[in-house]
Phi, psi and omega in degrees: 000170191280131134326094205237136160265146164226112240199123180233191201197126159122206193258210181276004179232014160239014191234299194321269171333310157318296146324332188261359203246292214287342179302320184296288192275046182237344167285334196260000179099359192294199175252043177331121159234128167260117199271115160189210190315145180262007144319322208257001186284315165302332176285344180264327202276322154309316167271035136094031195252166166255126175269166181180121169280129193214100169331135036249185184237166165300303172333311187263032179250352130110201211293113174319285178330310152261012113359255169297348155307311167291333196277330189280037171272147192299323185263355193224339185295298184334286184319329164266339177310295194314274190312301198262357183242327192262302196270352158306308213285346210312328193273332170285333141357266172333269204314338180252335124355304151333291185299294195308356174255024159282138182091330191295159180250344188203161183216083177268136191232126146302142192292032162246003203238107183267336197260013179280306187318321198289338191262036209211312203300262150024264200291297178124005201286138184313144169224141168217123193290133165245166176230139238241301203225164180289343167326311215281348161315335176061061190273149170248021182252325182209084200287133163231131203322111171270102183292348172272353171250113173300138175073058185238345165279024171243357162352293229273335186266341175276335189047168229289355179257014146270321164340300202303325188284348158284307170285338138324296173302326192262340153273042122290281185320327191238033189282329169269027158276339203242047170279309191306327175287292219292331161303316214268356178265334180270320131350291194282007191060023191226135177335150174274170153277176167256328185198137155301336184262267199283033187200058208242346167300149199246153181302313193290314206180114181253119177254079198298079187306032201216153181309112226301325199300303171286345162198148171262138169309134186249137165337295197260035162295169174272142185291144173098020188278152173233153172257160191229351196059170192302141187240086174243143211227103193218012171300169162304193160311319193249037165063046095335149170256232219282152156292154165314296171316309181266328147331318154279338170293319189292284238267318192266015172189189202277190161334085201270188100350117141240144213212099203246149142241017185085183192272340171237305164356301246251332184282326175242077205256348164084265204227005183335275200288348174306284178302312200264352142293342160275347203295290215308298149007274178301336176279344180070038181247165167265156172236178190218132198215125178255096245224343168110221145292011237207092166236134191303103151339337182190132184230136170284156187317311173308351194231159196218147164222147175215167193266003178187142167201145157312105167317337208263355171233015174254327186287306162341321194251014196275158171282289221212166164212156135219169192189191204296318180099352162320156192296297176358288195291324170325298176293351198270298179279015152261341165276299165006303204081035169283175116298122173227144150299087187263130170229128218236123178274263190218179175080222187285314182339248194000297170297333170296298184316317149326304185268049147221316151279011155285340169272337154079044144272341193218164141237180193222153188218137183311176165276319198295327174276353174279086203237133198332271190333287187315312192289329183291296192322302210290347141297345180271329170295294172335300179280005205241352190261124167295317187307294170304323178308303203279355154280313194285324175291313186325286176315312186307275175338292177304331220268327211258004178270358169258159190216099219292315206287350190265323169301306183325288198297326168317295194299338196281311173325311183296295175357282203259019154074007192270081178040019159343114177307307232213111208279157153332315171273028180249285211289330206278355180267030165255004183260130167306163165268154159268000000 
């Protein structure tokens, strides 16, 4: 069977799809390796993948907090994420990336994995591009809401050839971000790109990791793309589910708030959790605050804060959640059915959220406003509105009748002729026309 590297970038909610893809073809007899941080080697190993490590590490990017300070800034985080965390590293990258695809047969790369086309180019071996969320298509039919571009919710109202003339523009601006790949391709003898970022689709097989629900195939996806629905993946580090301690708080009273900011949120949440413990106070509810490393000093008798739980077996019992707008977490409480709340940092938030409250599932509250008083009003709406539930069960029931990791794991098969459950043209009626 086939030998497939699968190689991410990023936080727990860019690394979990990958697990849950490589857990799928590793039942089927393939060879799974997860290429990435080398911090994630027990959190991979434990779900039964082959680790490989591939600079940078978390270790080198120097004082974690402000790290993530920066990156979850609404107007600057991206830009930074790019510049100052992926790409110094890319030729260190290259190389270790490299070692992990000798023998492999195929190469699924995150679109932040700058050194996957080139070892794909190099060997000549299949690359199949994934996309985490609808953000990262740069679509101009369904443009999305950015917080680093001011006037970017009225995008959607310009319609797509000011769009196109926008997304010109920012791959013009950010064409020189990307000298060192261009050098390091010019090394290696293989033809340049037009942009590494936005033009990061692979010719074979494109994977829209995310649910039919939040975005529809568009005129400019790049062709041969499949939507897959959410691959979802939530143990802990040693492979664990629920902690005790909250399994039994679920169990002695009703339904509490929950209340995540994800796996990075949670380094710059300020006063959140804080705030989100007086909301719950005040509503006379219980609550459950997902909180990291991160424990609030003082809590009323009624709130539990613990550093992790499986979203996929905490939410399901949750009255409400709110969080962050990561894709991860997203999917995870649009399979739920819940009634929610997004308070959206930076990067894709803003736009997942958007796009949950265009479905009339969620509602959204700004950060700067997420203050006890607003957060009680706006749970309390929530819960008094029947409509939004009964949207939210709607979504739920489609969200949870896809099965991202079986789809995926269908096309890579299809790819590479290795008994694909599901022929190319079964799969292909999820590809957009050009």
């Amino acid at each position: 069977m086939a030998r497939i590297v699968l190689t991410t970038f990023g936080t727990l909610g860019d690394l979990n799809p990958y697990i849950a893809v490589a857990r799928e073809l590793g039942a089927r007899g393939h060879r799974p390796v997860i290429a990435t941080h080398a911090s994630y080697r027990e959190r991979v190993e434990r779900a039964g993948s082959e680790f490989h490590p591939v600079r940078p590490d978390f270790t080198d990017f120097g004082e974690l907090a402000e790290v993530y300070r920066r990156s979850m800034d609404a107007r600057s985080g991206s830009r930074y994420v790019v510049l100052r965390l992926a790409l110094p590293f890319v030729r260190a990258s290259h190389a270790d990336l490299e070692a992990a695809c000798r023998g492999a047969d195929a190469l699924v790369n995150h679109m932040l994995t700058f050194a996957a086309p080139l070892v794909a180019e190099k060997t000549g071996m299949p690359r199949i591009h994934t996309l985490l969320q609808p953000y990262a298509l740069f679509s101009a039919f369904d443009p999305p809401l950015d917080a680093s571009m001011p006037g970017s919710a009225w995008l959607r109202r310009l319609g797509p050839g000011v769009c196109k003339r926008l997304w010109w523009l920012a791959r013009a601006a950010s064409r020189s971000w990307f000298r060192e790949v261009s050098a390091l391709r010019a090394e290696l003898r293989l033809p340049s790109t037009a942009h590494p970022l936005f033009d990061g689709a692979s010719a074979a097989l494109n994977l829209a990791l995310f649910s039919s629900v939040l975005a529809a195939p568009q005129p400019d996806w790049p062709p041969r793309t499949i939507v897959t629905g959410f691959p979802l993946h939530d143990r802990d580090e040693r492979g664990e589910g629920m902690p005790a301690e909250l399994r039994t708080f679920l169990d002695q009273g009703p339904a509490p708030i929950v209340f995540t900011l994800g796996s990075s949120g949670v380094w710059s949440a300020g006063s959140f959790y804080d705030e989100a413990a007086d909301a719950a106070r005040r509503l006379g509810m219980r609550a459950v605050l997902l909180t990291g490393a991160n424990r609030p000093p003082a809590l009323p008798r009624d709130v539990v804060a613990v550093g992790y739980a499986p979203h996929s077996e905490l939410f399901p019992r949750a009255a409400a959640i709110v969080h962050q707008g990561g894709i991860g977490t997203t999917g995870q409480a649009l399979r739920a059915g819940r009634p929610t709340l997004i308070v959206p940092f930076s990067h894709d938030q803003p736009d997942n959220a958007a796009r949950c409250a265009r479905l009339g599932v969620a509602r959204v509250v700004p950060r700067r406003l997420a203050r006890a008083g607003r957060l009680a009003r706006e749970f309390r709406a929530l819960l008094d509105d029947s409509g939004l539930r009964s949207r939210a069960e709607q979504v739920a029931s489609r969200v949870r009748a896809e099965d991202g990791a079986k789809i995926a794991a269908d096309a890579i098969e299809g790819l590479l002729g290795a008994g694909c459950s599901a022929s190319p043209r079964r799969a292909s009626a999820t590809l957009p026309g050009r």
